[in-house]
N, CA, C and O atoms as a GROMACS GRO file, in nm:
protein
  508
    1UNK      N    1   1.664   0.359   0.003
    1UNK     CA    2   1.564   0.462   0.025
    1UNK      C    3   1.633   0.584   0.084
    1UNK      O    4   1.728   0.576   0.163
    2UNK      N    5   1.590   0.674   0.051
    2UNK     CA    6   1.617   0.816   0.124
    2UNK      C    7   1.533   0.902   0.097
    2UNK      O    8   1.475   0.934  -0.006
    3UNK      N    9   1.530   0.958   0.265
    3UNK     CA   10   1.454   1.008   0.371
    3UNK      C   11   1.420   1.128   0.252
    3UNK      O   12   1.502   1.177   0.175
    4UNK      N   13   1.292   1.154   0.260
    4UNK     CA   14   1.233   1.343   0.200
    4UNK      C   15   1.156   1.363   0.331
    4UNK      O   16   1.109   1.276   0.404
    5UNK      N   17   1.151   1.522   0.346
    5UNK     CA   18   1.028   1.574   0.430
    5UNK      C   19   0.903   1.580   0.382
    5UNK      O   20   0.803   1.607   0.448
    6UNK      N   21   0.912   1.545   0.222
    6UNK     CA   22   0.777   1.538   0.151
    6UNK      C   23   0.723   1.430   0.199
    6UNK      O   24   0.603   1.441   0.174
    7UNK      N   25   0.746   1.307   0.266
    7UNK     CA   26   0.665   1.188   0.210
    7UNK      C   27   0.651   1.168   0.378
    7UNK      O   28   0.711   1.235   0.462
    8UNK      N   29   0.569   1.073   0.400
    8UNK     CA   30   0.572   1.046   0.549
    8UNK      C   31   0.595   0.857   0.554
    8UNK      O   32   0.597   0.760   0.479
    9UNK      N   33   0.611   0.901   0.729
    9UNK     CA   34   0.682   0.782   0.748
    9UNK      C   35   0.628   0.717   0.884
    9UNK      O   36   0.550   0.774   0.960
   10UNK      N   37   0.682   0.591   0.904
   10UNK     CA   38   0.619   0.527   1.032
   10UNK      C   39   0.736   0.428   1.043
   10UNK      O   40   0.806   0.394   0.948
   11UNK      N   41   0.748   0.388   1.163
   11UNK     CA   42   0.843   0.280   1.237
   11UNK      C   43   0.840   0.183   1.218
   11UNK      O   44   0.728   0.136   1.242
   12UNK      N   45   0.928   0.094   1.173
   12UNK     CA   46   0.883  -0.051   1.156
   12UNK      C   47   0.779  -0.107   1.281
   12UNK      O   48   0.672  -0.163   1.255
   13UNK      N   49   0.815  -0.090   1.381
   13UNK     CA   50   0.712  -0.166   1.421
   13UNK      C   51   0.584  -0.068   1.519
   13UNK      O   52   0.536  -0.083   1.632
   14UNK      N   53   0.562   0.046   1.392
   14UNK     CA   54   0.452   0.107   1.346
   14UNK      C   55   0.350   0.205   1.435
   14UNK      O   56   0.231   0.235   1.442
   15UNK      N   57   0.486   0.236   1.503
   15UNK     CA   58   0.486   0.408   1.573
   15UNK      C   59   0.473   0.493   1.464
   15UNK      O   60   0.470   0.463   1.345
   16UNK      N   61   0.461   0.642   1.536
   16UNK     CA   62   0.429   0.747   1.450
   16UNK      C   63   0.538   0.858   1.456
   16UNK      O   64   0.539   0.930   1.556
   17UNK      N   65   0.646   0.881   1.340
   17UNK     CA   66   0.722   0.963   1.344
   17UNK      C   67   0.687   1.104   1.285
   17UNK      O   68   0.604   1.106   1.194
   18UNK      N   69   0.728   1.196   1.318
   18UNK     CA   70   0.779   1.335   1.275
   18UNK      C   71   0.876   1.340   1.263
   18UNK      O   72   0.948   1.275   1.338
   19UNK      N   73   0.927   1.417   1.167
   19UNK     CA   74   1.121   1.430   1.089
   19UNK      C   75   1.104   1.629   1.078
   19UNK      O   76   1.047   1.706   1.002
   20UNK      N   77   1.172   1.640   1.177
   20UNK     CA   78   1.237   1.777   1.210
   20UNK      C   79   1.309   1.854   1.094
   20UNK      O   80   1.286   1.962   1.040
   21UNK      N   81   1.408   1.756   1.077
   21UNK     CA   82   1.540   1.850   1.001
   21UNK      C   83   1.596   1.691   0.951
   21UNK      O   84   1.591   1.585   1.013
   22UNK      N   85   1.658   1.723   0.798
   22UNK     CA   86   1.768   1.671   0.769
   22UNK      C   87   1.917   1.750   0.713
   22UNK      O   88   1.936   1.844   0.636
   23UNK      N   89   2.002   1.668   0.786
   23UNK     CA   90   2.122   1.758   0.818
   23UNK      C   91   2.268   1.695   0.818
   23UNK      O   92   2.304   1.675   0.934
   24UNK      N   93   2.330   1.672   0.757
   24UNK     CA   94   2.490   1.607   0.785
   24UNK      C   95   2.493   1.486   0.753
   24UNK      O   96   2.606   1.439   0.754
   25UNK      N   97   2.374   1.384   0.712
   25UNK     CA   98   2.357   1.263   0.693
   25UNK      C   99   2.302   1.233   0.782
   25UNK      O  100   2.359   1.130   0.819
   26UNK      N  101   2.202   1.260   0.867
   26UNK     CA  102   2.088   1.253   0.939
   26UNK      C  103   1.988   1.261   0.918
   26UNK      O  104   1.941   1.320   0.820
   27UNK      N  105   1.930   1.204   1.002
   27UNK     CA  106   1.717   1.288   0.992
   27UNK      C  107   1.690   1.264   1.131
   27UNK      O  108   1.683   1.156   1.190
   28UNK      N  109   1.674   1.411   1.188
   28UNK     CA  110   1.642   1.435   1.321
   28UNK      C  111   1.494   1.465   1.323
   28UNK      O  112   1.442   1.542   1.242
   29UNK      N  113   1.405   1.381   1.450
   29UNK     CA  114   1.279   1.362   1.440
   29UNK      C  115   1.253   1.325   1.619
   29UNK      O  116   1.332   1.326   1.714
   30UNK      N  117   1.129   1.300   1.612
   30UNK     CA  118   1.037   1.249   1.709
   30UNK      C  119   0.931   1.108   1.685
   30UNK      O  120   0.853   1.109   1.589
   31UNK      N  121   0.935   1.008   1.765
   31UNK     CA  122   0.904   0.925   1.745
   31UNK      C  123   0.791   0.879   1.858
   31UNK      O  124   0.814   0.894   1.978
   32UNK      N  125   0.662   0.820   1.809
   32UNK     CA  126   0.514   0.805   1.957
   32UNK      C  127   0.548   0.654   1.918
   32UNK      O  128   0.549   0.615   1.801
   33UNK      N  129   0.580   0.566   2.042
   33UNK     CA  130   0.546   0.422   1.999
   33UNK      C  131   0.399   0.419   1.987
   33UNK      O  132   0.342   0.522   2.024
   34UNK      N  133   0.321   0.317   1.942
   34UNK     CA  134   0.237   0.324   1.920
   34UNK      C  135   0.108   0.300   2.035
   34UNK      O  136   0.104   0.188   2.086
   35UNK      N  137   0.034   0.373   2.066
   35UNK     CA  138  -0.029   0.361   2.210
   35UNK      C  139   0.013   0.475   2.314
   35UNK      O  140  -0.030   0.487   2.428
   36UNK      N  141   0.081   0.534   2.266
   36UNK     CA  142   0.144   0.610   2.356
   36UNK      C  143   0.097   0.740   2.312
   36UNK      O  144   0.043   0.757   2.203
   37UNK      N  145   0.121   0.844   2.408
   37UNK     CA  146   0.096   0.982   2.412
   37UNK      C  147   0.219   1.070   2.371
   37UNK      O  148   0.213   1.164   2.291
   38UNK      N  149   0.396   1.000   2.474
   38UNK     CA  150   0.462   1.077   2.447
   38UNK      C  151   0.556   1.049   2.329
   38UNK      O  152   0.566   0.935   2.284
   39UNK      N  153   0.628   1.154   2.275
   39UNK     CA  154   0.718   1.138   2.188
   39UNK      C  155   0.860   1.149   2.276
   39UNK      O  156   0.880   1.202   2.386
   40UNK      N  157   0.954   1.074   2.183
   40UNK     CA  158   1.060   1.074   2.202
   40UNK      C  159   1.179   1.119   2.085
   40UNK      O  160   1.198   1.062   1.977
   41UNK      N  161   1.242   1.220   2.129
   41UNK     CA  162   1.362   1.308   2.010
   41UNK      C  163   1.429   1.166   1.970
   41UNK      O  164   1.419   1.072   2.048
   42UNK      N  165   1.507   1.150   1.828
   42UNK     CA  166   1.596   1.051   1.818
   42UNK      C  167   1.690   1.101   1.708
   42UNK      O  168   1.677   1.224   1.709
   43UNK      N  169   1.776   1.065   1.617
   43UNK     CA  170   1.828   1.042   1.485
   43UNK      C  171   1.866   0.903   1.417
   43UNK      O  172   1.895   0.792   1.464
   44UNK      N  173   1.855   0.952   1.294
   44UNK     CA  174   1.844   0.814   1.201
   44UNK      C  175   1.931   0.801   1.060
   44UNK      O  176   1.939   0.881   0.966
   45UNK      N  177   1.959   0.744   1.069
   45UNK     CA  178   2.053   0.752   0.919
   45UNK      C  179   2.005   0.811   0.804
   45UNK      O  180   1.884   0.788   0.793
   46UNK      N  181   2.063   0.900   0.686
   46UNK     CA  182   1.970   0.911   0.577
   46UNK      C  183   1.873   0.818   0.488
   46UNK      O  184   1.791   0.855   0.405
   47UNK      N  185   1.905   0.691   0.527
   47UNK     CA  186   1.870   0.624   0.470
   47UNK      C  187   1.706   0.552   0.525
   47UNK      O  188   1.620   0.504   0.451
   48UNK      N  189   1.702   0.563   0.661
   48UNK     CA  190   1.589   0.524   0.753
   48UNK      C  191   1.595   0.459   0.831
   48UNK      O  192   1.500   0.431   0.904
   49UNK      N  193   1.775   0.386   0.846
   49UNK     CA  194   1.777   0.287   0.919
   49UNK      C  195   1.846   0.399   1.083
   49UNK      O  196   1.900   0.509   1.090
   50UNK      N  197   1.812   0.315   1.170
   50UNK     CA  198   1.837   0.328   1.323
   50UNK      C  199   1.984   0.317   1.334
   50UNK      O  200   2.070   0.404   1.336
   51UNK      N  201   1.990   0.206   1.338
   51UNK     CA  202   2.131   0.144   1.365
   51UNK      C  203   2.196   0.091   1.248
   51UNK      O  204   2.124   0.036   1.164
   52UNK      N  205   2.292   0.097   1.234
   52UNK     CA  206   2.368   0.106   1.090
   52UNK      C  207   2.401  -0.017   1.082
   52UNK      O  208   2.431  -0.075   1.187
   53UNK      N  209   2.404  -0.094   0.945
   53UNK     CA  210   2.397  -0.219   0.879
   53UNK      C  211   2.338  -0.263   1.002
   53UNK      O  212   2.436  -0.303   1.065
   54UNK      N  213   2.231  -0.282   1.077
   54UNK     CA  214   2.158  -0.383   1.153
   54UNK      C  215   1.997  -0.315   1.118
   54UNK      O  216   1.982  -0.194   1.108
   55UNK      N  217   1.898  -0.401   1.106
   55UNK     CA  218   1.750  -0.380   1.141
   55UNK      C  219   1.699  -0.366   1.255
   55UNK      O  220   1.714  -0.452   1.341
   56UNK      N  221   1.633  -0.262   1.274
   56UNK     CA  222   1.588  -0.220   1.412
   56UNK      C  223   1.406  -0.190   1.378
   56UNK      O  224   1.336  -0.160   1.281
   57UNK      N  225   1.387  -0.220   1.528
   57UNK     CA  226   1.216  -0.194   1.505
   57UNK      C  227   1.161  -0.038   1.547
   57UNK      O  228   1.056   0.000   1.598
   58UNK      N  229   1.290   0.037   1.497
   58UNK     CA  230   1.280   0.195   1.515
   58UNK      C  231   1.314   0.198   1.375
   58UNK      O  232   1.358   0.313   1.372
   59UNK      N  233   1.322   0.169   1.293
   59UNK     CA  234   1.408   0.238   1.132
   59UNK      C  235   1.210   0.271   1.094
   59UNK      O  236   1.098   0.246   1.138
   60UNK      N  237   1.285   0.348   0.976
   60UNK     CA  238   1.180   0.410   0.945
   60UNK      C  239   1.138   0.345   0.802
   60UNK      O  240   1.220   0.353   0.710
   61UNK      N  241   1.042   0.295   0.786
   61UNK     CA  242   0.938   0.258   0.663
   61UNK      C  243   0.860   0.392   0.569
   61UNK      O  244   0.797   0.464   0.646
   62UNK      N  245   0.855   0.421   0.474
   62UNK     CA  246   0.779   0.502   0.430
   62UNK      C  247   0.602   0.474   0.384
   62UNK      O  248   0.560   0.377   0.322
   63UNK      N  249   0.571   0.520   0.405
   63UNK     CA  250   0.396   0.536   0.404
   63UNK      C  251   0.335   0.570   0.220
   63UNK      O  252   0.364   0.664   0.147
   64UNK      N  253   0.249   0.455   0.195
   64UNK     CA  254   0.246   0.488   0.071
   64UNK      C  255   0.105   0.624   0.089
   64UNK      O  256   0.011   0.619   0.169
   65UNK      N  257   0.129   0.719   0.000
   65UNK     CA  258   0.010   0.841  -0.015
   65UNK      C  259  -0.104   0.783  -0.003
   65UNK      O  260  -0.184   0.827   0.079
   66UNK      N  261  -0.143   0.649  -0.099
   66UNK     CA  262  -0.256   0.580  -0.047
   66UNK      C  263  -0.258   0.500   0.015
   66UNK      O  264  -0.311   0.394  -0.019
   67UNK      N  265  -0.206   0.516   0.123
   67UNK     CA  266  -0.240   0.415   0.251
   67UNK      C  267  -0.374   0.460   0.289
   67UNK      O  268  -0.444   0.360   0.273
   68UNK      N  269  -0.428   0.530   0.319
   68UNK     CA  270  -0.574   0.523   0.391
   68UNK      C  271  -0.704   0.572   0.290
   68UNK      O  272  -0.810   0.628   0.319
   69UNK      N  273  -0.635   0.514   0.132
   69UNK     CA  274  -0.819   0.503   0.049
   69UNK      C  275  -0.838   0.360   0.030
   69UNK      O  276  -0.733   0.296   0.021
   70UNK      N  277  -0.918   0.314   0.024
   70UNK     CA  278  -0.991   0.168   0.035
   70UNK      C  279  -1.060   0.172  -0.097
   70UNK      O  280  -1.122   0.265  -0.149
   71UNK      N  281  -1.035   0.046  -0.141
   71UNK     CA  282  -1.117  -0.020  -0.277
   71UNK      C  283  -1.260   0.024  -0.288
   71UNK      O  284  -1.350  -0.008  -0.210
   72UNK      N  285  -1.277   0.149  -0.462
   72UNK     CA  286  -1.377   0.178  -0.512
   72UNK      C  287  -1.374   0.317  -0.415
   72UNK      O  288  -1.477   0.379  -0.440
   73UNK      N  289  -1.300   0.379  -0.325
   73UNK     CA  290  -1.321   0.520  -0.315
   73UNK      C  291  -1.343   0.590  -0.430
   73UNK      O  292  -1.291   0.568  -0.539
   74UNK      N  293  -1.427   0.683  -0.402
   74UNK     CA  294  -1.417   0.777  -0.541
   74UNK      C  295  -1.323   0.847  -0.507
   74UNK      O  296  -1.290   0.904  -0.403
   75UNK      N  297  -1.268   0.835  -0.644
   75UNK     CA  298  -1.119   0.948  -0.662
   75UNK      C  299  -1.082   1.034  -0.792
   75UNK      O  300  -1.107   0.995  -0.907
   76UNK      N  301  -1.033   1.130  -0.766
   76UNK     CA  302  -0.957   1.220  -0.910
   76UNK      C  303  -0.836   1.180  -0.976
   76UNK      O  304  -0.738   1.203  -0.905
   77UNK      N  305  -0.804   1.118  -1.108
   77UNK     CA  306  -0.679   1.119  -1.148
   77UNK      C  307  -0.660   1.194  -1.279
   77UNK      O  308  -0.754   1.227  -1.351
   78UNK      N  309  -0.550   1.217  -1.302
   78UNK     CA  310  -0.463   1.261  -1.404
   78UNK      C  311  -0.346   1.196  -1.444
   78UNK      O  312  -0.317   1.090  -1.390
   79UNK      N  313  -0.266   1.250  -1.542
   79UNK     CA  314  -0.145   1.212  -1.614
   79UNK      C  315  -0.102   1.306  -1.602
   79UNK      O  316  -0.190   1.389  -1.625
   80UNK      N  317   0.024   1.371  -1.569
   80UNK     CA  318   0.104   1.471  -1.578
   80UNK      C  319   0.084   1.590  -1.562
   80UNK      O  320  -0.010   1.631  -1.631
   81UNK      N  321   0.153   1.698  -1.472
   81UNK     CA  322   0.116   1.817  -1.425
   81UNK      C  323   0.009   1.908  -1.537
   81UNK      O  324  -0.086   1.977  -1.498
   82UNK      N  325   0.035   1.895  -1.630
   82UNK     CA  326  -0.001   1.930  -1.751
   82UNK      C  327  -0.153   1.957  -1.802
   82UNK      O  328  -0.214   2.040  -1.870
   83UNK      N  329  -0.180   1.818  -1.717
   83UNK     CA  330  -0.344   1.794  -1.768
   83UNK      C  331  -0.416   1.809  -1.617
   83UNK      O  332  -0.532   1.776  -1.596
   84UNK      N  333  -0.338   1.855  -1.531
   84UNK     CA  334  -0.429   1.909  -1.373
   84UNK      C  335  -0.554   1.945  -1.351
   84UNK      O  336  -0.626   1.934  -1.252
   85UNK      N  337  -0.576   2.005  -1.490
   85UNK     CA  338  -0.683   2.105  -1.540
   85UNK      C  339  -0.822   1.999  -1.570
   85UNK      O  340  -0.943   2.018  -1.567
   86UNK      N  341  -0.721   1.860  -1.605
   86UNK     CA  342  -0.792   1.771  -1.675
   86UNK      C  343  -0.851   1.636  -1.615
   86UNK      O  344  -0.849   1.522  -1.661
   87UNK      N  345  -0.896   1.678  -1.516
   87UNK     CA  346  -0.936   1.538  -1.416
   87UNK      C  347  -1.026   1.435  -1.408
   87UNK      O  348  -1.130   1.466  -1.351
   88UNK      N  349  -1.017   1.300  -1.454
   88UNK     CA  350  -1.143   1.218  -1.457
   88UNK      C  351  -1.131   1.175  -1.301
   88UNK      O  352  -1.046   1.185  -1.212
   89UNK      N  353  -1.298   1.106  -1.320
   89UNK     CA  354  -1.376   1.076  -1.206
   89UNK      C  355  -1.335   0.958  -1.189
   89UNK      O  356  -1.256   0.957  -1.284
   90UNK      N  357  -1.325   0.862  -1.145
   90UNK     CA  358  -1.285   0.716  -1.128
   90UNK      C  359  -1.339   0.649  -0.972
   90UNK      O  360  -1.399   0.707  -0.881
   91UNK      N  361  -1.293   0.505  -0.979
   91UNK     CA  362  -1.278   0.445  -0.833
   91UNK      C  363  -1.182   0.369  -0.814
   91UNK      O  364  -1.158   0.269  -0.882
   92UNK      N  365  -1.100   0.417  -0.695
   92UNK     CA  366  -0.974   0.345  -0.651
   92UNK      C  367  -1.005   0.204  -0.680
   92UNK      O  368  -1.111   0.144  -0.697
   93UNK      N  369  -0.875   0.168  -0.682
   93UNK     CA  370  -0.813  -0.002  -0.772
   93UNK      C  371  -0.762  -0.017  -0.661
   93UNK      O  372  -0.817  -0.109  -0.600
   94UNK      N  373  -0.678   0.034  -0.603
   94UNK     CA  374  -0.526   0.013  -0.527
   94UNK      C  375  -0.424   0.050  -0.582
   94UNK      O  376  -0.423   0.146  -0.659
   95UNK      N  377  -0.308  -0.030  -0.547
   95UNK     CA  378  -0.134   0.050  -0.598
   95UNK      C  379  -0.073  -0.063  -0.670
   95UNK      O  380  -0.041  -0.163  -0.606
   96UNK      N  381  -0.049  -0.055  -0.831
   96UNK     CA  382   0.048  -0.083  -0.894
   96UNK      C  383   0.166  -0.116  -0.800
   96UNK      O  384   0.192  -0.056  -0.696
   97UNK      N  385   0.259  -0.262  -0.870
   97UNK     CA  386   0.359  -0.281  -0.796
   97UNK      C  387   0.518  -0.204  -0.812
   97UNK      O  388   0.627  -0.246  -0.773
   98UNK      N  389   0.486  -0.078  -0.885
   98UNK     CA  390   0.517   0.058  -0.925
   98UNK      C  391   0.547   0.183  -0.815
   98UNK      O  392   0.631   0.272  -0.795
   99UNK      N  393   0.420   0.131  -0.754
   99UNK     CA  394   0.374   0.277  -0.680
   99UNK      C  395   0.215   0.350  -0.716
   99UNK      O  396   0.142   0.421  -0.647
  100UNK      N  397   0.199   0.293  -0.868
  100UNK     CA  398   0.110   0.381  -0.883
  100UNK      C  399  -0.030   0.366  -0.905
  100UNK      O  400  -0.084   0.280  -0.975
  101UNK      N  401  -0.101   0.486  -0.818
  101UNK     CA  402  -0.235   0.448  -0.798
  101UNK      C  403  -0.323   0.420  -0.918
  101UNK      O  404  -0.332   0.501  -1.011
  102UNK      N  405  -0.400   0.284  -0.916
  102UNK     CA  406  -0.462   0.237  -1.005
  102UNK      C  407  -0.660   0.244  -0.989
  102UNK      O  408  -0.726   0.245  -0.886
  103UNK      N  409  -0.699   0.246  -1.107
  103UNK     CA  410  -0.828   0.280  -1.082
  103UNK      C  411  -0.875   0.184  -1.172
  103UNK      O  412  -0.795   0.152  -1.260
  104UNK      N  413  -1.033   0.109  -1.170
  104UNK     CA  414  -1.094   0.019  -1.266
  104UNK      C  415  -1.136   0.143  -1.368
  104UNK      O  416  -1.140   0.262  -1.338
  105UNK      N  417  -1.166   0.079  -1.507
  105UNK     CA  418  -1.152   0.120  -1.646
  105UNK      C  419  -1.283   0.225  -1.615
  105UNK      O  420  -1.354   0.242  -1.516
  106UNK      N  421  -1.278   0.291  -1.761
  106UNK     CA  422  -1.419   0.373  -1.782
  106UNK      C  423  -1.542   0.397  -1.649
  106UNK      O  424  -1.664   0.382  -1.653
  107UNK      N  425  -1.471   0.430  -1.560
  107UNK     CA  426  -1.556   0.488  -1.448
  107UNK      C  427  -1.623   0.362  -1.364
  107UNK      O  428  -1.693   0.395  -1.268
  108UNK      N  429  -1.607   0.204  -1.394
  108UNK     CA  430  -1.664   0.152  -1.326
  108UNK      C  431  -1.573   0.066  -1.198
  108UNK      O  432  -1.452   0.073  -1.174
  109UNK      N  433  -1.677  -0.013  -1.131
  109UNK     CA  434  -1.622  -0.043  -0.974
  109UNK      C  435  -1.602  -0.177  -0.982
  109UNK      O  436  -1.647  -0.240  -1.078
  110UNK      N  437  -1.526  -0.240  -0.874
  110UNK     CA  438  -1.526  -0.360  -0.862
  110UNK      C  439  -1.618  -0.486  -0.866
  110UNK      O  440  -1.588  -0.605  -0.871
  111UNK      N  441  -1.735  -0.426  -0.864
  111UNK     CA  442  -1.832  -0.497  -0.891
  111UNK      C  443  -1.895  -0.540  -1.001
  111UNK      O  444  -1.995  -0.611  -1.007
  112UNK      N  445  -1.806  -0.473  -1.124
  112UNK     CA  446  -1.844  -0.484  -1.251
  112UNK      C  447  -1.768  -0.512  -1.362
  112UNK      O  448  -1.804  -0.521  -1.480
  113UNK      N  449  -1.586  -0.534  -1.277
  113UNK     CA  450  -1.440  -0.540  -1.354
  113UNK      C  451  -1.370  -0.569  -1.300
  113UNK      O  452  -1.339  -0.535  -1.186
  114UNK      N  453  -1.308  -0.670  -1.393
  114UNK     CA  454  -1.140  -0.664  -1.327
  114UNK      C  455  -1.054  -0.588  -1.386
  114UNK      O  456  -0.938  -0.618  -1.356
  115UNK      N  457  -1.068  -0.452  -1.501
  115UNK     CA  458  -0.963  -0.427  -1.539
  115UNK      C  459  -0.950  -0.317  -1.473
  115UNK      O  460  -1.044  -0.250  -1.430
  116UNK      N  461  -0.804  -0.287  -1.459
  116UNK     CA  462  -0.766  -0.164  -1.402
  116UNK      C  463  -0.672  -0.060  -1.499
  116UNK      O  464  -0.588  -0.094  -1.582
  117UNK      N  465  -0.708   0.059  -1.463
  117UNK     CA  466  -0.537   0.141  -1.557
  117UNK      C  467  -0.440   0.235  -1.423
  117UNK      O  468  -0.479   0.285  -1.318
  118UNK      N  469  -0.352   0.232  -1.464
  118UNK     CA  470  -0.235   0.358  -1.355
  118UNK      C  471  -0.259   0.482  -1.416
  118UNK      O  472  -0.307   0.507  -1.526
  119UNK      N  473  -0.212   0.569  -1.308
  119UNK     CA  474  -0.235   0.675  -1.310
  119UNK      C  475  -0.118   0.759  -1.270
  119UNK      O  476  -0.033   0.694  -1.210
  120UNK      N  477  -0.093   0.869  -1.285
  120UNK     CA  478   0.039   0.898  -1.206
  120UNK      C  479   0.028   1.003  -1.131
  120UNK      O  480   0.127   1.050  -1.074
  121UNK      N  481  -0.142   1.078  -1.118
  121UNK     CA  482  -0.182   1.125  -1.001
  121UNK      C  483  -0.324   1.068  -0.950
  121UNK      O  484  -0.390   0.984  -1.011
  122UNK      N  485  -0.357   1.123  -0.842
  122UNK     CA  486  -0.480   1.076  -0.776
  122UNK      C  487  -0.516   1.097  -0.628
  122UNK      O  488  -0.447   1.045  -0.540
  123UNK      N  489  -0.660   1.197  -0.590
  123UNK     CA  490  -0.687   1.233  -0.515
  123UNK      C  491  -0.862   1.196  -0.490
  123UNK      O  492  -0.954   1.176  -0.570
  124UNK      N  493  -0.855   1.197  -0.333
  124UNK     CA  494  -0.988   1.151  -0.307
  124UNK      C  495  -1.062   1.222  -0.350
  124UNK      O  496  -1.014   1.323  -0.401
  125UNK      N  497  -1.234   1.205  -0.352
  125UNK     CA  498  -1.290   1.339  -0.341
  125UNK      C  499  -1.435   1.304  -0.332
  125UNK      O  500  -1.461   1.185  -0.346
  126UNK      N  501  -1.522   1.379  -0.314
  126UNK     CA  502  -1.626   1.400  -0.225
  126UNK      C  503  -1.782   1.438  -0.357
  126UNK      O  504  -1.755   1.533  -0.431
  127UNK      N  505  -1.871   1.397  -0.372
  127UNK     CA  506  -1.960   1.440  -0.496
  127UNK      C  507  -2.010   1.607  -0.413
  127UNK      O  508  -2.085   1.684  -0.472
   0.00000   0.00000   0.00000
């Protein structure tokens, strides 16, 4: 894995980081254990790990985009920048063992299917 400022991230054992700068083969950041108020400055390998060839319960895990929609949210997807323009209505599935967010078929919910299709975008949204 290696670190982007695009994507976010959390601690293995599931503090809340901020990533400052990456720089020289670093990623300089701030880290809240979890429960806590304060942060603490640190650096981390490019890769996410703390301490090099060892596992630490500071390395950094990445956060999937849908971590916080729940089965049958209504959501927007598309296929390719292309069709942005072109958005069906759907309800979250969950995540392909891909990455990618999956939705049940022809607009319906879990309560009515098991099939699902991927998508290779997808955003919540609100009627």
């Amino acid at each position: 894995m290696k670190i982007s400022k695009d994507k976010k991230y959390k601690l293995r054992m599931g503090g809340d980081i901020k990533i400052y700068e990456i720089l020289d083969g670093y990623v300089f950041g701030a880290y809240r254990f979890k429960g806590s108020k304060e942060f603490n400055a640190d650096r981390w390998e490019c890769n996410g790990n703390y301490l090099l060839d060892s596992e630490s319960c500071l390395d950094l895990i990445e956060i999937s985009p849908y971590a916080d929609f729940k089965i049958d949210d209504k959501v927007l997807v598309w296929d390719g920048e292309y069709q942005r323009h072109n958005k069906h209505k759907r309800h979250f599935a969950g995540v392909s063992e891909l990455g990618d967010p999956l939705t049940w078929i022809d607009g319906l919910t879990s309560f009515t299917t098991n099939e699902k299709t991927a998508w290779e975008n997808c955003e919540k949204y609100n009627d």
